[in-house]
Structure formats: C-alpha cells, structure tokens
C-alpha positions in Angstrom: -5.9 24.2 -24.6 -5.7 23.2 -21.1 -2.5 22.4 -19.2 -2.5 18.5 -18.1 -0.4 17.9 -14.6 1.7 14.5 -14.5 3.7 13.8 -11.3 6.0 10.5 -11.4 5.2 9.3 -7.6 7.3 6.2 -7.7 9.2 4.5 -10.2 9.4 0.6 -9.1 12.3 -1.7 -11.3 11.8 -4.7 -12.4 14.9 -5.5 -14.0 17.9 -3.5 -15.3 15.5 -3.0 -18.6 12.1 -2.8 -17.5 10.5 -0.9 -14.8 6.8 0.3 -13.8 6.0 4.0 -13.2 2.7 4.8 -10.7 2.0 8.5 -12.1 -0.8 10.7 -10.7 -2.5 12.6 -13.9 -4.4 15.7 -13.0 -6.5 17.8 -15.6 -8.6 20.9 -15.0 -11.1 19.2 -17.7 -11.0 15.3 -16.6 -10.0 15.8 -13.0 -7.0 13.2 -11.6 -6.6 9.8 -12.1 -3.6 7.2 -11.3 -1.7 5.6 -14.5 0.3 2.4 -14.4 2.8 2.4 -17.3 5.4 -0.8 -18.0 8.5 0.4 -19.7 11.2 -0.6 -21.5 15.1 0.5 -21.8 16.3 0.8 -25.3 19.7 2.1 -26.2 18.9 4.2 -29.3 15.6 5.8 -27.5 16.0 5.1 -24.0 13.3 4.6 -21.3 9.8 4.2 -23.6 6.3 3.3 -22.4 5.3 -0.1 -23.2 1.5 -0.3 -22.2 -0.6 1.9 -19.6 -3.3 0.9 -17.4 -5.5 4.0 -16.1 -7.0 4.0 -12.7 -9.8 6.2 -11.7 -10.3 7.3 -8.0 -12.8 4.4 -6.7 -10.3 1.8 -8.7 -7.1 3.3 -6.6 -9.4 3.1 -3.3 -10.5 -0.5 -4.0 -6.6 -1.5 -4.5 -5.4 0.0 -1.6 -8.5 -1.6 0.5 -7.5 -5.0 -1.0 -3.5 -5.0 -0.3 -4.3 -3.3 3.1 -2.2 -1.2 4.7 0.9 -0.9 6.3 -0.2 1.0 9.6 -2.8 0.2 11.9 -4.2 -3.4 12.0 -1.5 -6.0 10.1 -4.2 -8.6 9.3 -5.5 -7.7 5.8 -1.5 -8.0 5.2 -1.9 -11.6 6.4 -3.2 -12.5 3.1 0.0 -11.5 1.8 3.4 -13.9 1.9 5.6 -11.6 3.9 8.1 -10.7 0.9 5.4 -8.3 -0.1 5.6 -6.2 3.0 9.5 -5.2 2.6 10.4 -2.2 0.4 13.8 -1.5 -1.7 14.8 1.7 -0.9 13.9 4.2 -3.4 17.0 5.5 -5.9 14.1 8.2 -7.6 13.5 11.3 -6.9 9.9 12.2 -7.4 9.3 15.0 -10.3 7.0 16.8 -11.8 6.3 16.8 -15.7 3.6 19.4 -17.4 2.7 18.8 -20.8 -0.5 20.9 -22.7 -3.1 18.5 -24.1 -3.7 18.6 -27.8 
C-alpha cells in the first residue's frame, strides 16, 4: 500500500450549499497533481463531492499562464473584467488529510 497525501489549499463558496475545493494530491507512486472537486451541502451527509476535475502539472501551469498573475505586469489581467481581481477573505483554514490507497 502506499500512503496518498491530500492537502485542501483553498475552499472557494459558491453559495451557502455548494462550494469548490482546489486540493493538491501527492503520491509516492503517481507523483502530485491538482483536483477540482464541486460539492454539495446535504443535511443528513453533510459536505459531499459532486464531480472532480484532475489537473496534472503542465494543465495547472497553462491556467495560471492564461489568468495571469497578480504581481508583476497587470496586463494579462486586462483581459479580465476587474471583479475577477478582488478576493473574499478566506474563513478556511488550510488542512491536511492522509488517506492509504486501496
């Protein structure tokens, strides 16, 4: 068996019920990737993943690349309306979850 590494790095709401996690996912066998995962609040089971996008290395370079960044030169944000560029401030605190692969 070998131990698979998950560290929540942000958790961004969407409503009071739904929310997107950005998790980094790091294996001794696979190496790391970035996942994406859409959940959903339910009263009985409370917060459940929905659906989960992975993102490999290259793919997380190539995002950040096309939303530009926030230091440095501002005109790949230009692209961007301006509502994009301001950030709620964070109510998570980041944690770190180890689970063993099957």
């Amino acid at each position: 068996m070998h131990a698979v590494s998950e560290t929540v790095l942000t958790t961004i709401p969407a409503s009071e019920h739904e929310r997107l996690l950005v998790v980094l996912v790091q294996s001794p066998e696979h190496g790391s990737r970035m996942e994406l995962r859409q959940q959903s609040l339910s009263k009985s089971l409370g917060w459940f993943t929905q659906s989960t996008v992975q993102l490999e290395p290259g793919q997380v370079a190539a995002l950040r690349n096309a939303l530009g960044t926030t230091t440095g030169s501002k005109s790949s944000m230009r692209r961007l309306p301006r509502e994009f560029s301001t950030i709620a401030p964070a109510a998570w605190q980041p944690r770190v979850v180890h689970a063993d692969s099957a």
